[in-house]
C-alpha positions in Angstrom: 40.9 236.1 163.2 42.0 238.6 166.5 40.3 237.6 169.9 40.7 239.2 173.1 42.3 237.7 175.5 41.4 236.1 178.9 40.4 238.9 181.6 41.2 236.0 184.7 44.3 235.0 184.5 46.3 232.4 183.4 44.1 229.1 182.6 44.7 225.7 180.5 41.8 225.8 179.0 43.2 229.8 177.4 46.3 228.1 176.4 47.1 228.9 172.5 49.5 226.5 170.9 52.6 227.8 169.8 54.5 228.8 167.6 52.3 232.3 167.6 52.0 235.6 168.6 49.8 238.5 170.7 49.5 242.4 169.7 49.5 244.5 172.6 46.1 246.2 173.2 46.9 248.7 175.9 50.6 248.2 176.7 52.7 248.5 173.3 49.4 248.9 171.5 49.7 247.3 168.4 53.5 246.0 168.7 53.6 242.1 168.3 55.0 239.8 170.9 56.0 236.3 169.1 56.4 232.8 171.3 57.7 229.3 170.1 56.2 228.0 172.9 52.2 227.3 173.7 51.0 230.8 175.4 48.0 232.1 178.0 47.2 234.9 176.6 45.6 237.8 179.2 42.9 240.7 178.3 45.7 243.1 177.4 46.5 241.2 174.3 44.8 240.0 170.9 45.6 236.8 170.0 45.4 234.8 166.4 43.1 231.7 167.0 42.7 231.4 162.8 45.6 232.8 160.3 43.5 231.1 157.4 46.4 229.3 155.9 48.8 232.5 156.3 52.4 232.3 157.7 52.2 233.1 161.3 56.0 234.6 161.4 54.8 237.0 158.3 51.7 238.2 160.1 53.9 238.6 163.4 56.4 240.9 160.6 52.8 242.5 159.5 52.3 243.9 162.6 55.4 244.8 163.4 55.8 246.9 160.7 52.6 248.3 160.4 51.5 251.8 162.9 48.1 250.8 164.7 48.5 254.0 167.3 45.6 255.7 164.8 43.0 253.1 165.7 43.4 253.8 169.7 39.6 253.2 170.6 40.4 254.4 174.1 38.9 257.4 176.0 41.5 257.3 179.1 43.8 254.3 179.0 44.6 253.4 174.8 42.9 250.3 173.8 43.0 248.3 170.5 39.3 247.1 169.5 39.7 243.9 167.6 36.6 245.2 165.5 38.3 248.8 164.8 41.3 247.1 163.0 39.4 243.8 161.1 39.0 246.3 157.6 42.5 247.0 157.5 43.7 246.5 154.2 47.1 244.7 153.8 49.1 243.4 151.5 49.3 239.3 151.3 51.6 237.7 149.2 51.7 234.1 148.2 52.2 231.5 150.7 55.8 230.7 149.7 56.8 234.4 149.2 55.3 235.1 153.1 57.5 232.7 154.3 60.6 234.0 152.6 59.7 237.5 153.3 59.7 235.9 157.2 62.8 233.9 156.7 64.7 236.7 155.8 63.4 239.1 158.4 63.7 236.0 161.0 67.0 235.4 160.4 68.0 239.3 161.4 65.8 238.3 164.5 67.4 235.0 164.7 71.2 236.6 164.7 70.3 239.1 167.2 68.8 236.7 169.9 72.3 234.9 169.5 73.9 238.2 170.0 71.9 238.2 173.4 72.4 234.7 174.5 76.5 235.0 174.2 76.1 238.8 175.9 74.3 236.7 178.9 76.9 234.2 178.9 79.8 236.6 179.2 77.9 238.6 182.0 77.8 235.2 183.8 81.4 234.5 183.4 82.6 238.0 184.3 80.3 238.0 187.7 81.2 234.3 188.5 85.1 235.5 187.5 84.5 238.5 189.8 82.9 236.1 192.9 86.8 233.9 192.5 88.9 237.1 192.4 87.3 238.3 195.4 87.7 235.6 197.8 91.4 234.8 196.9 92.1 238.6 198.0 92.0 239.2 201.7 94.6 241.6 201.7 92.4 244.8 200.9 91.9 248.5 202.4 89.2 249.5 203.6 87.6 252.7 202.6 84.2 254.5 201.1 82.8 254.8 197.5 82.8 258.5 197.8 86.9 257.9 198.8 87.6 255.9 196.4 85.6 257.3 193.0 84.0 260.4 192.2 80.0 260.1 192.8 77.7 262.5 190.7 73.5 262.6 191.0 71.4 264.1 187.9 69.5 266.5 187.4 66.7 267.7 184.4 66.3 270.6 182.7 62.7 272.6 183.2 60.5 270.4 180.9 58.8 274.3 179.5 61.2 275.5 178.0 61.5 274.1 174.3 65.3 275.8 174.1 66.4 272.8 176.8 65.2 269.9 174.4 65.6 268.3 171.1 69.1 268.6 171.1 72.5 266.4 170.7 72.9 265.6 173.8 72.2 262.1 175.5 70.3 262.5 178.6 69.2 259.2 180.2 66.3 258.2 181.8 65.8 255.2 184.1 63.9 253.5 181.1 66.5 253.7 178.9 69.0 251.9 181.1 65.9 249.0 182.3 65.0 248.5 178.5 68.7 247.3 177.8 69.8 243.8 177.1 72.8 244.6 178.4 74.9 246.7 180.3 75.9 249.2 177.4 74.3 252.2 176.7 74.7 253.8 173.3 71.7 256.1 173.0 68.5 258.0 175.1 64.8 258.3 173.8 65.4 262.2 174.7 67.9 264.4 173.9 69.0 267.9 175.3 70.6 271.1 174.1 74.1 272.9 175.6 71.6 275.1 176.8 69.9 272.6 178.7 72.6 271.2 180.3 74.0 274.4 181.7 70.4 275.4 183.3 70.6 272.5 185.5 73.2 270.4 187.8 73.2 267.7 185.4 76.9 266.7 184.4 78.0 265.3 180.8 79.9 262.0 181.6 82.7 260.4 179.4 82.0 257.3 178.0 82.7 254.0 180.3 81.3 255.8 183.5 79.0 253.3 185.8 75.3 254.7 185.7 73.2 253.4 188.5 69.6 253.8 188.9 68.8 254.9 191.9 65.5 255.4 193.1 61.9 253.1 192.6 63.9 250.7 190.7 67.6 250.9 192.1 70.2 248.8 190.9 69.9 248.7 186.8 73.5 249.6 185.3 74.7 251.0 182.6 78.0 252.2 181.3 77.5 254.7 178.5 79.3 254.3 175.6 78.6 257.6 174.7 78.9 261.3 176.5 76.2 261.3 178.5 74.0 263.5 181.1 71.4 261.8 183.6 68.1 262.6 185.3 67.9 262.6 188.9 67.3 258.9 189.0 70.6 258.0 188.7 74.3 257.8 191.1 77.0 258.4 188.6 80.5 256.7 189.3 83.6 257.9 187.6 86.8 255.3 188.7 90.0 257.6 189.3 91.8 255.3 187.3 90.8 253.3 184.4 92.0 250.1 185.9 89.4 250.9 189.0 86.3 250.9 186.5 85.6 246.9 186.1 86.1 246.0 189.8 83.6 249.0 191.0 81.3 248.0 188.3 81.0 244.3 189.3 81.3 245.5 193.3 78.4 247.7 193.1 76.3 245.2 190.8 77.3 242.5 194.1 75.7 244.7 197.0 72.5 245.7 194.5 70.5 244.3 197.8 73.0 246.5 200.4 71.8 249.4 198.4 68.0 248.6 198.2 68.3 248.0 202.0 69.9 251.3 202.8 67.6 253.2 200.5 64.1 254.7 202.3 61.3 257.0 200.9 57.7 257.8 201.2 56.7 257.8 197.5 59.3 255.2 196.5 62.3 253.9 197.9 65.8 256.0 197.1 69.0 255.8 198.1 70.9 259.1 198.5 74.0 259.8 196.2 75.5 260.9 200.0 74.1 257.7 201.5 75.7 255.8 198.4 79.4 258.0 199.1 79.4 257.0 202.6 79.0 253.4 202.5 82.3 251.1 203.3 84.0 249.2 200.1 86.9 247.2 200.5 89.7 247.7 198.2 92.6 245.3 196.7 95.9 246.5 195.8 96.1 248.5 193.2 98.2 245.3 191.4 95.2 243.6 191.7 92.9 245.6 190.3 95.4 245.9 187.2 95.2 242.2 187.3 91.5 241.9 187.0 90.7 244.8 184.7 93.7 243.4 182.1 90.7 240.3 182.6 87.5 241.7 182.5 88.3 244.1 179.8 88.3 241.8 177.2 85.2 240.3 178.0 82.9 243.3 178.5 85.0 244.8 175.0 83.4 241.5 173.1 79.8 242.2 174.8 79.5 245.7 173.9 80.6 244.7 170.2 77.7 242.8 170.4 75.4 245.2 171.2 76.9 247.0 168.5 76.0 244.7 165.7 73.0 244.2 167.7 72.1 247.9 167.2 73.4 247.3 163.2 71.2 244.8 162.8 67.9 245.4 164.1 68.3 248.8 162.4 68.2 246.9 159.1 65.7 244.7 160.0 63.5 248.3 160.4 64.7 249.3 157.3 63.5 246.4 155.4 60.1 245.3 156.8 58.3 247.9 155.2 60.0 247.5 152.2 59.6 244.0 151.9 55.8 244.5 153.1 55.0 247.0 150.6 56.5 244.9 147.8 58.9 247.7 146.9 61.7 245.4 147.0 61.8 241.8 146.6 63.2 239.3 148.9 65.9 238.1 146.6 67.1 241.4 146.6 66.6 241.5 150.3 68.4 238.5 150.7 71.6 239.0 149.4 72.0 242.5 151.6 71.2 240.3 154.9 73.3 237.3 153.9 76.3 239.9 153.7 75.3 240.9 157.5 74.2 237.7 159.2 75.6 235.0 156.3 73.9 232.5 153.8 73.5 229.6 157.1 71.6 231.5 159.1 69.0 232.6 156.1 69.2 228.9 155.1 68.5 227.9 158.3 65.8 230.6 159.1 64.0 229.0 155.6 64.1 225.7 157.1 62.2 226.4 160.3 59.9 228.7 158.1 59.6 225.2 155.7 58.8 223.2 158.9 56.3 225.2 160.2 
């Protein structure tokens, strides 16, 4: 049974005990949001307060992997009416076949929120790493960041003309790079053609250049992984030299609040690629910026691999649920294909905390 939840606020006496999950009903209407721990759930979510002896982590997969968008009950804002979507026929398997279904779907979930932890972790050694480096070298030259890299803004092609769009090329948006888990971009939610790009003053980037938003929210980085072009919400950084690219990415990521604070605005705060050119960086010899990339490299290498099996991963996960959902292939068949990606302890494991719950 779906309720709505609370329109006030955060209160004990809303709290839902965990484990369990909301379904967006405005924001992400329909998407699933799952919690391990007790929850307060707010008026822009429906919440389970009776699964009637199903397995929560199935009906979490449900929803996940079932399109709601056609029951938007809302005339202005979209809005998912509990009511709308309570004849909705599914699918329920047995008990012990939900819970393998989830265990084997959970333990692609399960790999991939590893995947995340260790990318955090290396992003806190590389910055605290950085934070060392700096201080032991106070022999440095002082100069700009338009003198020391080349700086590039964005642009976007006009929006009308349907030869500009649905191409092959990335073109990335501010949302692309604040949706990342991690500093690697490898794809854009819209694409442009040749034609686009050469109607505009956007530029096509080589992979490993730093992409910094740069206006509402500034400071969210990204270094493609792939060619890519950018809106004008971005400050572009090419290093000169390869060796330059891990101390400006960790130098601009330091002085994110330097930026904010030199960034103005009427509509939203901004900070100007020539604003951005002329601000003062201090340099290190260029043996010492050998030194640290030949130490950072390593560690942002093993992040964006990551990401990579990250990407790999999730993209299987996709490919099953419905599968698994519809009954069109069974989980032992399911099994052995994730076992090869994620290995037999992690399913085993997943089945255990499925058992226990």
């Amino acid at each position: 049974m779906l309720s709505s939840g609370e329109s006030t606020g955060f209160h004990n006496e809303a709290r839902v005990q965990g484990p369990g999950f909301v379904v967006g009903r405005a924001t992400n209407l329909g998407r699933p949001t799952w919690s391990d721990a007790d929850y307060w759930p707010l008026n822009t979510v429906l919440y389970a307060k009776d699964l009637r002896g199903n397995d929560p982590k199935f009906a979490y997969y449900w929803f996940m992997g079932t399109d709601l968008s056609g029951y938007n009950s809302g005339s202005v804002q979209p809005m998912l009416n509990r009511n709308y979507i309570a004849q909705v026929p599914i699918m329920r398997p047995p008990l012990d076949e939900q819970r393998a279904i989830a265990a084997t779907l959970g333990a692609l979930d399960n790999k991939i929120e590893s995947n995340r932890r260790a990318t955090d972790i290396i992003g806190q050694l590389r910055r605290a790493h950085f934070r060392a480096w700096r201080q032991a070298h106070v022999s440095l030259e002082p100069t700009t960041f338009g003198a020391f890299a080349d700086v590039y803004g964005g642009a976007t092609p006009r929006t009308t003309n349907p030869e500009h769009w649905e191409g092959e090329l990335t073109w990335v948006t501010p949302t692309d790079v604040t949706a990342l888990d991690a500093p690697y971009l490898f794809d854009s939610s819209r694409k442009i053609t040749e034609a686009g790009l050469a109607s505009c003053a956007a530029t096509l980037h080589p992979p490993g250049t730093i992409l910094m938003t740069s206006r509402a929210t500034i400071g969210a980085f990204a270094l493609n992984q792939v060619p890519a072009a950018t809106n004008q919400g971005f400050i572009a950084v090419r290093p000169r030299e390869p060796w330059h690219r891990w101390f400006l990415f960790e130098e601009m990521q330091s002085r994110v609040p330097e930026f904010i604070a030199q960034a103005n605005g009427s509509t939203f705060l901004e900070i100007s690629r020539g604003r951005f050119k002329a601000l003062p960086v201090e340099v290190p010899k260029e043996s010492a910026l050998q030194q640290f990339d030949a130490q950072l490299a390593p560690l942002h290498a093993k992040a964006a691999q990551l990401q990579v099996e990250s990407r790999k991963l999730s993209g299987l996960r996709d490919t099953l649920l419905p599968e698994l959902l519809s009954g069109r292939i069974r989980v032992t068949e399911a099994r052995d294909t994730v076992e090869t990606a994620v290995g037999a302890e992690v399913i085993e494991s997943a089945a255990q905390l499925e058992e226990g719950a």
